[in-house]
N, C-alpha and C positions, 0 to 999 in steps of 0.2 A: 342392248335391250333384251335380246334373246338370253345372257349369263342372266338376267337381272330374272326375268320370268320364269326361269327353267329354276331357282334357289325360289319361288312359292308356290305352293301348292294347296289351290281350295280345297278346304276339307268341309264342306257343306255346312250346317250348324253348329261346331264348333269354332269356327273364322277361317284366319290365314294360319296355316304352319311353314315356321322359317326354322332354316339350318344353318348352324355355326358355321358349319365349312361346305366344302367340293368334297372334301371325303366323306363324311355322313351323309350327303346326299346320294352319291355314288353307293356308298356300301358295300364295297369290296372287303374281299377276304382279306388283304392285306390290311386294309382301316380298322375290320374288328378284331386282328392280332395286337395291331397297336394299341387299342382301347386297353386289352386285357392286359397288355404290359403295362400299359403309364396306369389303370386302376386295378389293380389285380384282384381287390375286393370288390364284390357290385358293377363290375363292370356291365353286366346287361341291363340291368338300371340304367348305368349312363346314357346307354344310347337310347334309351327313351324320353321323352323331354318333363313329362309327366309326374315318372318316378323320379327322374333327378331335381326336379325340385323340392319334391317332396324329403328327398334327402338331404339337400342343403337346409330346409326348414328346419327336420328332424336335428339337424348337427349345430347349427346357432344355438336351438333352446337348451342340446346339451352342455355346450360349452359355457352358456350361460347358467345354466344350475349348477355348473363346478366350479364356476367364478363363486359365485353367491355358497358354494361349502365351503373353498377355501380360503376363506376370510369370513371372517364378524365384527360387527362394530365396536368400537376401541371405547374401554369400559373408564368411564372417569367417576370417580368418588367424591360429589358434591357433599364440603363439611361446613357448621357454623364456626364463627370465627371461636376462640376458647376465651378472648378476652377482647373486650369493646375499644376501640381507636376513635381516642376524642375527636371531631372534627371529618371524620373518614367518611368519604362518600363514593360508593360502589359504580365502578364504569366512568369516576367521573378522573382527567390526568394532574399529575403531582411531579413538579419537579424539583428536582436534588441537585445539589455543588457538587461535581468530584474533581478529579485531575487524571490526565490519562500521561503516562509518561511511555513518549517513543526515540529509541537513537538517542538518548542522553537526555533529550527533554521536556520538560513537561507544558502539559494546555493544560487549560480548566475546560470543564467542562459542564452544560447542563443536560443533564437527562432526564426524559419524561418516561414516567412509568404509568403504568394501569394495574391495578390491583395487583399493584406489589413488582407486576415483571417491563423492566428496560423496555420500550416500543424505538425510541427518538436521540437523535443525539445532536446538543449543536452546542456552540461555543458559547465560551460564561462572555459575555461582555463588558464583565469589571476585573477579568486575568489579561493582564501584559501581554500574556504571549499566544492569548487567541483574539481578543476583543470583537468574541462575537463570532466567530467565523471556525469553522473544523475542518480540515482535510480529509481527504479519503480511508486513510486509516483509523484517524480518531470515528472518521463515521461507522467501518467496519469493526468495530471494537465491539458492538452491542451484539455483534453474533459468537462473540469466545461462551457466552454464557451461556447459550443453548448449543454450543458444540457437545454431540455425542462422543467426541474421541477426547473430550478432557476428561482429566483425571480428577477425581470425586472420593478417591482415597488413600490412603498413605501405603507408598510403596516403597518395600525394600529387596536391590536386586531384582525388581520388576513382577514383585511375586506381593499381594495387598496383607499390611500386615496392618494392628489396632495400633489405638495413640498410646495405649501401656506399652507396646512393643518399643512405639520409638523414643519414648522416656527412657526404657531399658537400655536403648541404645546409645543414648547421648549419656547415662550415666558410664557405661562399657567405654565410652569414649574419653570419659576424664579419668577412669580410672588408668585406660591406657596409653594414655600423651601424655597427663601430668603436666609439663608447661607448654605441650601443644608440638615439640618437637613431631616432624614429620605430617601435622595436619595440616590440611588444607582445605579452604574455603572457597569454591564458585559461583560465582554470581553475576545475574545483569548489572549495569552499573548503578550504581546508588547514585539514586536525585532525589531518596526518601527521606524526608527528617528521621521518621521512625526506624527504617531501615538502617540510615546511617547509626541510630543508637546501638540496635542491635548489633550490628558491625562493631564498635567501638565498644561495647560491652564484654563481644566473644573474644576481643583480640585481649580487650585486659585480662579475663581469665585464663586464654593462652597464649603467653607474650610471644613465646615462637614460634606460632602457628601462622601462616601468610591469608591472605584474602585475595582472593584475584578474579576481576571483575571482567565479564567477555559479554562483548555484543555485534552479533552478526553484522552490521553495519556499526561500522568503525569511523575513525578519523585519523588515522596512523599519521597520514602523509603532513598534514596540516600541525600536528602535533607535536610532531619530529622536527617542521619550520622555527616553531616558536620556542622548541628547545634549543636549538642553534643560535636563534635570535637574540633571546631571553634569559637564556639558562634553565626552564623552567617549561615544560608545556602547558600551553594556556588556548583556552576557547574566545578567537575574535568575535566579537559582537556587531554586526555592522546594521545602522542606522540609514536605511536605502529613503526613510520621510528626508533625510536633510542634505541627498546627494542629489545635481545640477547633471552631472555625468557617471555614467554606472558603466566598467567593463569588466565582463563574465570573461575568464580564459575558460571553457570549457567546465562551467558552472552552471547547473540548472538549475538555479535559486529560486525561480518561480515553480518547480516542476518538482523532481522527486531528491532532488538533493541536499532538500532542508524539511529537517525533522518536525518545524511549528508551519504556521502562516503567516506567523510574523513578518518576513519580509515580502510577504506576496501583499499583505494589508499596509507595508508602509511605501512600498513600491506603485501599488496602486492611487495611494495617498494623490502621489505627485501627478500621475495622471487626470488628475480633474481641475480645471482649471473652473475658478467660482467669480473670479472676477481680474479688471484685466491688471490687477497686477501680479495675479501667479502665473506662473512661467511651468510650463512642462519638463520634466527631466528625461533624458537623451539615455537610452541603453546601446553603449557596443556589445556587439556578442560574437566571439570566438570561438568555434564548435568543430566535432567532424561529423555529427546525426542530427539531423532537426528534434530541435526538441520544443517546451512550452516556452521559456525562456526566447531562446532565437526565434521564435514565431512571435513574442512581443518586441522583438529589438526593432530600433530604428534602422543601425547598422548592422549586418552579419557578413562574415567571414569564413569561409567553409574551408577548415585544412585539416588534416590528419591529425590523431591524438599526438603522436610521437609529434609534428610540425609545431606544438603550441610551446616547451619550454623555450624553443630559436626566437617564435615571435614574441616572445615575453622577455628576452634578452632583450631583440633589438628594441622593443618598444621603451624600455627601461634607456638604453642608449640615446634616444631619440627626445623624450622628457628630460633627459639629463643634457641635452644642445649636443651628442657625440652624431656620428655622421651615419648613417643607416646605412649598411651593405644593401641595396640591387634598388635603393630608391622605389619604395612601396608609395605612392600615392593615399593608400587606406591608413596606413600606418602615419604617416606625418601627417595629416588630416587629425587622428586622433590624439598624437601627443600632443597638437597646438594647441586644441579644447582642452585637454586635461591641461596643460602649462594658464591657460585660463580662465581656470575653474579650480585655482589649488586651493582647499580646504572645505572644498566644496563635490568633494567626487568619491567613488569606491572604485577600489581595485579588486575585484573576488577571482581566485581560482579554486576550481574543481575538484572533488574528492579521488577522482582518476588521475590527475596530475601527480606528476614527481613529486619530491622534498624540493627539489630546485627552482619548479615554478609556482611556490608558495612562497619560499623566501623574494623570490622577485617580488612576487603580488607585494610581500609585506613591505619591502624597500621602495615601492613603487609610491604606495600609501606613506611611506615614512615622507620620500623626497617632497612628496603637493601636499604635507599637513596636515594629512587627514584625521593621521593616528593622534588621539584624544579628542576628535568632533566627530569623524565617519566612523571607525574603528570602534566605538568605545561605546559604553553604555552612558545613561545619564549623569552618574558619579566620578566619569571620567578613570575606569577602570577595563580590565577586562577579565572575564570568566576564568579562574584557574581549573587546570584538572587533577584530580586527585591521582 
């Protein structure tokens, strides 16, 4: 009580005066060295309480008139429109069909605009391969438009040149291929009608010129299966509304490992039961990370990437009646479902898996029937890749 008394002191009509510290009240020679080190400007102001506020006042309103110099309000140029839009009403939303194509393939899409600019993104519900519903990317897609770092005009060698430039330069280009020897064409993969013409236009003008289509996420591994398979690389199609038993070898088919929604919207199908003669469908999942997938599975299995070609052998063994090395309980559980559920199931493996535990997948699906009912689109085909 006495620290507590000795830090106030009545100053008669002005009130109570208090001290930050032990040392301003003391006021030793050493406390006002220190002051004039940590303020070396104004310091005898500081130790006054009076002037120091007065100089914090003083320092806000400047700080604030140098905010308020350096900036000014952002000058917009309100114009009338130069020609009348029958039917257009101002502030009021409008939406548009597109298609947004990601990883090989394409959603539809509908977008809502407001005079003139993208606000909204959601799925067309008369396209196959959204029916209604958009993922994450298709929804982030409406921000490439207002990205500051897209490019806005024609660049050659990274330097902005006009569209007479680049005319100049596709004519310099036929003059010097001639039948396209030594040119070359890159590009993301074509799922454009339009696109594709122009591909098949440039190539007829240069018959020896190649095209080669690259995209950051690939499908190498699945690809190279069904070229072994098939002779041919082809894109399986699987139809998850008409499977009883779903197993994912380290496939995140509901997650980030499929380009649409489609099978998150046919997968979910099965999940609603309307009446009691639908039946729910069973997901196994075979993973080494949790992902969105294994947090719907019925079943999971947590083993190491490198662990899933062995258990994609034995399991193959085990559907086929051969005899499982170490007698897994998980595993002959789930080949006697699939053995009773043949024509009736999916087998999917992972974009991370080998060429080896694709081929399984696909033989797995050949052995229970799947291939031409799970496998396959409604024409009873499957997607080729160019």
């Amino acid at each position: 009580m006495k620290m507590k008394s000795d830090l106030i002191q009545l100053t008669g009509a002005t009130g109570k005066k208090y001290w930050r510290s032990l040392g301003e009240l003391a006021d030793t020679k050493d406390f006002r060295n220190w002051v004039h080190r940590e303020f070396p400007e104004g310091a005898s102001e500081m130790l006054d309480s009076a002037s120091r506020r007065t100089l914090l006042k003083l320092m806000g309103a400047s700080f604030g008139l140098a905010g308020l110099t350096a900036c000014r309000r952002p000058e917009h140029h309100i114009l009338p429109m130069s020609k009348g839009i029958e039917g257009y009403v101002p502030g009021k939303a409008y939406y548009y069909a597109t298609a947004f194509s990601h990883a090989g393939a394409v959603t539809g899409l509908v977008v809502e605009t407001h005079d003139g600019r993208p606000t909204k993104i959601e799925g067309n519900p008369d396209h196959p391969f959204s029916l209604g519903a958009a993922n994450a990317f298709a929804q982030a897609s409406v921000l490439d438009l207002y990205d500051p770092d897209r490019s806005t005009d024609v660049l050659r060698d990274g330097k902005k040149v006009t569209w007479d430039a680049w005319t100049g330069a596709v004519n310099d280009v036929s003059a010097k291929f001639g039948q396209g020897e030594g040119l070359r064409f890159l590009s993301e993969r074509v799922t454009s009608p339009s696109l594709d013409a122009v591909r098949t236009a440039a190539l007829q003008k240069y018959p020896k010129a190649k095209w080669t289509e690259y995209d950051p996420i690939n499908s190498d591994q699945p690809l190279a299966a069904t070229q072994i398979a098939f002779g041919e690389p082809m894109h399986a199609h699987y139809d998850f509304s008409k499977a009883d038993v779903v197993v994912s070898l380290d496939s995140d088919f509901l997650g980030l490992d499929t380009a649409t929604v489609l099978p998150i919207k046919q997968f979910s199908k099965r999940r609603r039961v309307a009446n009691e003669e639908d039946t729910m469908n069973r997901l196994y999942m075979v993973e080494s990370q949790y992902s969105i997938t294994g947090a719907m599975a019925d079943h999971r299995k947590r083993m190491r990437t490198a662990d899933v070609p062995e258990f994609a052998s034995q399991l193959l063994n085990a559907v086929s009646g051969l005899t499982v090395v170490g007698g897994d309980k998980w595993l002959n559980a789930l080949a006697k479902e699939l053995n009773a559920k043949k024509g009736k199931s999916v087998v999917i493996a992972g974009p991370r898996q080998d060429v080896y535990t694709h081929l399984v997948a696909l033989q797995l699906n050949e052995l229970l029937g799947n291939v031409g009912e799970m496998v396959a689109d409604e024409e009873g085909v499957v997607w080729r890749d160019r």
